[in-house]
C-alpha positions in Angstrom: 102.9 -77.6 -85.1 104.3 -73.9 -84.8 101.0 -73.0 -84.4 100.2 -75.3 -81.5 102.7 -74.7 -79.7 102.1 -70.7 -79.8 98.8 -71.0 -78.8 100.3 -73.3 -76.0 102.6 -70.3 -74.8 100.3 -67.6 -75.1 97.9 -69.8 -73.0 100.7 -70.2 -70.2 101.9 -66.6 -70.5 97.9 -65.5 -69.8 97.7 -67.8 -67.1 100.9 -66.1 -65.3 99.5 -63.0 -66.1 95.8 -64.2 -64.6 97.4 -65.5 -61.3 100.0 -62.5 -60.9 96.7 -60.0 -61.5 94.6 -62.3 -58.2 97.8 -62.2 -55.9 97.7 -58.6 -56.2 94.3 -58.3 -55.7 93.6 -61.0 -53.4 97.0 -61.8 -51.8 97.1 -59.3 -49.0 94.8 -57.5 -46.7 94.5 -54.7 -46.1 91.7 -54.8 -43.7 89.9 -51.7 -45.2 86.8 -53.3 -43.2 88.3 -51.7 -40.3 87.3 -48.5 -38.9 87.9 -45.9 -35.9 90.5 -45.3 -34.0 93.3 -48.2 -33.6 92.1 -50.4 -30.5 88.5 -50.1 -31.9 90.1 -51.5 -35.6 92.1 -54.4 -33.4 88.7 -55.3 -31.2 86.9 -55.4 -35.0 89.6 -57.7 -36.3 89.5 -60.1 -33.4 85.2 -60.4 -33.2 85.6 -60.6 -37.0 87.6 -63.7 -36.9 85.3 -65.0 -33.8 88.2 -65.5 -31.6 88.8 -67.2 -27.8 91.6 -66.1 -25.9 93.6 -62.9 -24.0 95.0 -59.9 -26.6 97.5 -57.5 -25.4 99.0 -55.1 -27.9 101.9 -52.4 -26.6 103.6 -49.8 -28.2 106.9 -48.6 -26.6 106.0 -50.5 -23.2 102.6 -48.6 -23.0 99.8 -50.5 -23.9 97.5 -49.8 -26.7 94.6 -52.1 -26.5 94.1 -55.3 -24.1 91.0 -57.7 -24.2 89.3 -60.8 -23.8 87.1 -62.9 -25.8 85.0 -65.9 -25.6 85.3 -68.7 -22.4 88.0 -69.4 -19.9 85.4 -71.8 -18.7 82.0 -72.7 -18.0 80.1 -69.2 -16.9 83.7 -67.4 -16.9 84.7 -65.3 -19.7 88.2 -64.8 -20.9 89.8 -61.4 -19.3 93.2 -60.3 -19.1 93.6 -61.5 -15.2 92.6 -65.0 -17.0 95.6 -67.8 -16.1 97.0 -69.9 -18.9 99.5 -72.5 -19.7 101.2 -70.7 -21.5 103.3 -73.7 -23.0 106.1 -73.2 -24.8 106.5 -69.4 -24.4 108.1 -70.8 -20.8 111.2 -71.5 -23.1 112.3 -67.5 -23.2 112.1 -67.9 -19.4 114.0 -71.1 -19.2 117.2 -69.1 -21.5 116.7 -66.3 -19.8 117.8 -67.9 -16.7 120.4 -69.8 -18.5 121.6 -66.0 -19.9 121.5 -65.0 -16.0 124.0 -67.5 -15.0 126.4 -66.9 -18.1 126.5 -63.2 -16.9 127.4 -64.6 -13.2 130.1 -66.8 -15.0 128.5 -69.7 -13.4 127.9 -71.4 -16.5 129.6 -71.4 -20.1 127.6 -71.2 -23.3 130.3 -73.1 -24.9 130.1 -75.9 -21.9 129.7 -79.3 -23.3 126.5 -81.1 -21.1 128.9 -83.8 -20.2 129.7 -82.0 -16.9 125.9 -81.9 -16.1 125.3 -85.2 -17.7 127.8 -87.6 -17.7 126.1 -90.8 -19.1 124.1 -88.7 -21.8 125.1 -90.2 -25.1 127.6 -87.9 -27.4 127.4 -85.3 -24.1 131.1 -84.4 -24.4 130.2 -83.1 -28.7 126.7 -81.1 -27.2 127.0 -77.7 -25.8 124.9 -75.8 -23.6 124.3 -73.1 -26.2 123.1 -75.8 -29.0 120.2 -76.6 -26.4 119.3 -73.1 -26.1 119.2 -73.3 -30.0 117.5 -76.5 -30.8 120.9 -77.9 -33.0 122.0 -80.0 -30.1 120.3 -83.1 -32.4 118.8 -84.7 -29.3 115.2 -86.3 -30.7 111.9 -84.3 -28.8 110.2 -86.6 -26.7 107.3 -85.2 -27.4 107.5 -86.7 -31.2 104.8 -89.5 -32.0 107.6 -92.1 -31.8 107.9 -91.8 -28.4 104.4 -92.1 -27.2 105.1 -89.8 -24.5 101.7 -89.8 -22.0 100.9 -86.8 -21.0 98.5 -87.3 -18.1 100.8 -88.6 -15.9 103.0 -87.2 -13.1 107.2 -86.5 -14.4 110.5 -85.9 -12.5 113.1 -84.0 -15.4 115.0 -87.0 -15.1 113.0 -89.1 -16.6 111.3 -87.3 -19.2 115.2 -87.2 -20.5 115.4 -90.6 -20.2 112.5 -91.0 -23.1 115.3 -90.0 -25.6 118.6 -91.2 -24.2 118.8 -94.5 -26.3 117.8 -92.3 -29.3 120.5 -91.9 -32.0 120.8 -87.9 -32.3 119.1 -86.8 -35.6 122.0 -84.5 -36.9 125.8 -83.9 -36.1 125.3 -81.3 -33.1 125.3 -77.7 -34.6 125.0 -78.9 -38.1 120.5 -77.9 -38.2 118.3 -77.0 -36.1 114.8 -79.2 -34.8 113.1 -78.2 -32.2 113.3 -80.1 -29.2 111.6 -80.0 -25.8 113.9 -82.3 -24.3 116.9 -80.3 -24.7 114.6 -77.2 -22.4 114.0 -80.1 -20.3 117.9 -80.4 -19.6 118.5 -77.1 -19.3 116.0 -76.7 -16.5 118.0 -79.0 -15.0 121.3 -77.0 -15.3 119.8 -74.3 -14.2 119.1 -76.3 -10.8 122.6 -78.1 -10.4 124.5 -74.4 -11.1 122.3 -72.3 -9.2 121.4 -74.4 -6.1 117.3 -73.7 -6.5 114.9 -76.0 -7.8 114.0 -74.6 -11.3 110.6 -73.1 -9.9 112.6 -71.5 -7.0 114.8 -70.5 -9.7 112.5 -68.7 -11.9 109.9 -67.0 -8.9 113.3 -65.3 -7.5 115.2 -64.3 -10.2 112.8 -63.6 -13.3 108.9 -63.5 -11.2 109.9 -60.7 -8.6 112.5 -58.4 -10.1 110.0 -58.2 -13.3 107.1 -57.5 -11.3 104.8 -60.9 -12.4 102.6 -61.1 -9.0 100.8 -63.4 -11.1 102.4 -65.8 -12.5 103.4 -69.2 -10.9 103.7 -73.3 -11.8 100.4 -74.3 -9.6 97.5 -72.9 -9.3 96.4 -71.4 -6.2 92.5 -70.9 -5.3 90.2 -68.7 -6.6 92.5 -67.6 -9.0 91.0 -67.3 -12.6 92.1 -69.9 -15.5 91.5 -70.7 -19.1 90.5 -74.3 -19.8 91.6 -75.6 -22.9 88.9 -76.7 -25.4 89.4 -78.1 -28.5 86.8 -77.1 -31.4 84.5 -76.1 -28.6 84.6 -79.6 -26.5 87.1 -79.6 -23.2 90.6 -80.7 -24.0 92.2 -83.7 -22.4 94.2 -83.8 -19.6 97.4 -82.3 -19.0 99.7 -82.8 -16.3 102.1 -79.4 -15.5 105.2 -81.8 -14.8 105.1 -83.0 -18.5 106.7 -80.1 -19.8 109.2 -78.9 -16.7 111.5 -76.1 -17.8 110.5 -76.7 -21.6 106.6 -74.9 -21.1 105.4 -75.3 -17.4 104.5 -71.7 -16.5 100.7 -70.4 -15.6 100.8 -66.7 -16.1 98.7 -63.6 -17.5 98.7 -61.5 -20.8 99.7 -58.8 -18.1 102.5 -60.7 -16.8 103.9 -61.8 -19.9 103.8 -58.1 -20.9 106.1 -56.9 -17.8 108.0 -60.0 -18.5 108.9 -58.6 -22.3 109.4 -54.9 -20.8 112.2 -56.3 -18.3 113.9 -58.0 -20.9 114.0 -54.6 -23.1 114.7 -52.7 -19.8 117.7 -55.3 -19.0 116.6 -55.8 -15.8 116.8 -59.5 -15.9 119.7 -59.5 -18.5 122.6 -57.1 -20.2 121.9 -55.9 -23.7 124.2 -58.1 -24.9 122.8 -61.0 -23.5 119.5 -59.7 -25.3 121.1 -59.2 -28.4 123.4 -62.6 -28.5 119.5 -64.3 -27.7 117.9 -62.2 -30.7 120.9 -63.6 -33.0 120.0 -66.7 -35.1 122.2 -69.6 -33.8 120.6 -72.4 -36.0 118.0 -72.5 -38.8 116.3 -75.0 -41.3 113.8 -73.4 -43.5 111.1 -72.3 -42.8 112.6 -71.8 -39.2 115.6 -69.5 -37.5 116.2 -69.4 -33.7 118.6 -68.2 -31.2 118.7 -68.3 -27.6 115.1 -68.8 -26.1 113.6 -66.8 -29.6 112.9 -67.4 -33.0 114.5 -64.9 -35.2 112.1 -63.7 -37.5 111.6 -60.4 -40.1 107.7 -59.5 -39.8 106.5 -58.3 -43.0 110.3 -56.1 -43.2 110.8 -55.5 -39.6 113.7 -57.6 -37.5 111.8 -59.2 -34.8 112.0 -61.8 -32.3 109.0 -64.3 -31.2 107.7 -67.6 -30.0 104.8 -69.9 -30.1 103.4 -72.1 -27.4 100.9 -74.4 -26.8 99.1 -77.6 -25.4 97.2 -80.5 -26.9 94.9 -79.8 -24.4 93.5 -77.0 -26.4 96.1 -73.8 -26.1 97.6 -72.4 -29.0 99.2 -69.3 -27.8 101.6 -66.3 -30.2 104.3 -63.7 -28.9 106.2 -61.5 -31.1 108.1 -58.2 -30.7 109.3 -55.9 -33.6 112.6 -54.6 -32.1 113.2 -51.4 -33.9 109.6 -50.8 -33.6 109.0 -51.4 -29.8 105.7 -53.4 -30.6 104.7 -56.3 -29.0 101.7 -58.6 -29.7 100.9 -61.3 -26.9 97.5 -63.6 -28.0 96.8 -66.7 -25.5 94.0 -68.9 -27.2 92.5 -71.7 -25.3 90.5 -73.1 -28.4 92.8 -75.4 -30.4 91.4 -74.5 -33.4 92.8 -71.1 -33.6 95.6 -70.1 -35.5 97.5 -67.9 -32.9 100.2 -67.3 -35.4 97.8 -65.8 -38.4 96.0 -63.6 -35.4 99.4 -62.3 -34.6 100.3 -61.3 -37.4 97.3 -59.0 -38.2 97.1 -57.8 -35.7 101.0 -56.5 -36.1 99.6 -55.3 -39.3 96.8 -53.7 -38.1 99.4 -52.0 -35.4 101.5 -51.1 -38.4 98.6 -49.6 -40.6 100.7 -51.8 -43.4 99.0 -54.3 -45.6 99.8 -58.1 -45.1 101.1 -61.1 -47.6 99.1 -64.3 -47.3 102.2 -65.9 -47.1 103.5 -63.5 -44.0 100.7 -64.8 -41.9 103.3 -68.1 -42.3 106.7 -67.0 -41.9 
């Protein structure tokens, strides 16, 4: 019996060993397949992993590489002037406005949403800052319970109105969930405080003093956009209104990046309001978040980012190592894609700093 049970250990002990010995070897990348100069290595990774979509990589607010690949559409190839829905990264937007009127001392962080919505359920216990978060515990109405349609035509009100006889999934500021619907409502503050509809909002106060020429919430003629596809086929309709505040902008790789270089400049926002938005506010494993960001450390480095995307076939990635002064920006209109996993090579790549399989995840 000794016996048996030896052989069983040693077994165990060499299959640790085995597993530990293929982690190191195959575990991380270190993309030694790459060669030339560090643009030329990004452009190898990207055709490498046969990808659709807009790259922009900067360095200290000076772009090192910037590129497209694949279709926007039929007969029109991706380019950095390409216009995309660029989903959910419209949420850093939506609390930087909401930041904006906190430094005007319009608005309270600490404000419960009663005094913007009076007949919301458990409004008077759910602060303005725990929607910037996500731990308000209001339900997203985009969750499959609610069957939310996504062709048709929304007014704010309503699409809050999906959730409003929901029973709130946590005691407010107790976790975090993301939640749509909670952007949504802040869109809305942001109209009753400031007196501008939340596009009017957004052109004037984030659009002009960052310099975005091109970026807008309908499309105007002749201007050139990204069609979502979904493994190759078109995706299905979207309507903009479905998303309001929570992920209805149209806007360029080039935009997005003087977007990101006002917000380190503090020309929309103090450094304090920067930092107090970099600072995680709520978290459930795997996930952190704070004002308008996740919270995140990139293979070591404190960093800040956010995904976005349709189900009409966008999946897009944004992350910025703060001490570092990178910033990665990939817009993919093919579904398929994992904008996440391409972001974080190619912060590797930027880096010159091997990468985890499992910080292609996290």
């Amino acid at each position: 019996m000794k016996k048996f049970f030896k052989i069983i250990f040693i077994s165990l002990i060499s299959i640790v060993l085995l597993a530990i010995v293929l982690l190191l070897l195959l575990g991380r990348d270190n993309h030694k397949d790459l060669s030339g100069t560090l643009p030329e290595q990004l452009d190898q990774y990207l055709i490498k992993q046969d990808f659709q979509g807009v790259v922009l990589v900067s360095r200290d607010n000076e772009e090192v590489f910037k590129k497209g690949y694949g279709m926007a559409g039929a007969d029109i190839p991706n380019t950095p002037s390409t216009h995309f829905q660029i989903a959910s990264l419209s949420k850093t937007f939506t609390a930087i406005a909401i930041m904006q009127l906190v430094e005007e001392q319009l608005l309270s962080i600490d404000e419960p949403i009663s005094t913007f919505f009076p007949e919301y359920p458990n409004a008077d216990n759910i602060t303005v800052g725990q929607l910037l978060s996500h731990s308000s515990g209001i339900p997203d109405y985009l969750g499959p319970e609610f069957k939310f349609d996504f062709s048709k035509e929304w007014k704010p009100e309503d699409i809050v109105k999906v959730t409003q006889d929901a029973e709130l999934l946590f005691t407010p500021g107790e976790s975090f969930q993301y939640s749509n619907t909670g952007y949504v409502m802040l869109g809305m503050i942001i109209e009753k405080v400031s007196g501008f509809t939340y596009e009017e909002y957004i052109e004037e106060h984030i659009f002009k003093p960052s310099g975005m020429e091109n970026s807008m919430f309908s499309l105007k003629e002749g201007v050139p956009v990204a069609i979502g596809h979904i493994k190759g086929e078109k995706g299905p309709l979207i309507n903009n209104t479905a998303a309001f505040a929570a992920g209805d902008i149209i806007s360029t790789v080039e935009d997005l990046a003087l977007f990101y270089q006002a917000i380190s400049d503090h020309v929309l926002i103090s450094g304090e309001s920067e930092d107090l938005m970099g600072t995680t506010h709520a978290k459930k494993f795997p996930s952190q978040y704070g004002y308008g960001w996740f919270t995140q450390d990139v293979m070591g480095y404190d960093a800040v980012g956010h995904s976005g995307g349709y189900p009409s076939g966008f999946r897009h990635y944004v992350t910025r190592l703060l001490d570092e002064g990178i910033t990665v920006i990939v817009l993919s209109n093919e579904m398929t894609i994992n904008s996440k996993s391409i972001n974080r090579n190619l912060t590797s790549i930027m880096l010159q700093e091997p990468i985890w399989i499992w910080e292609e995840k996290f």
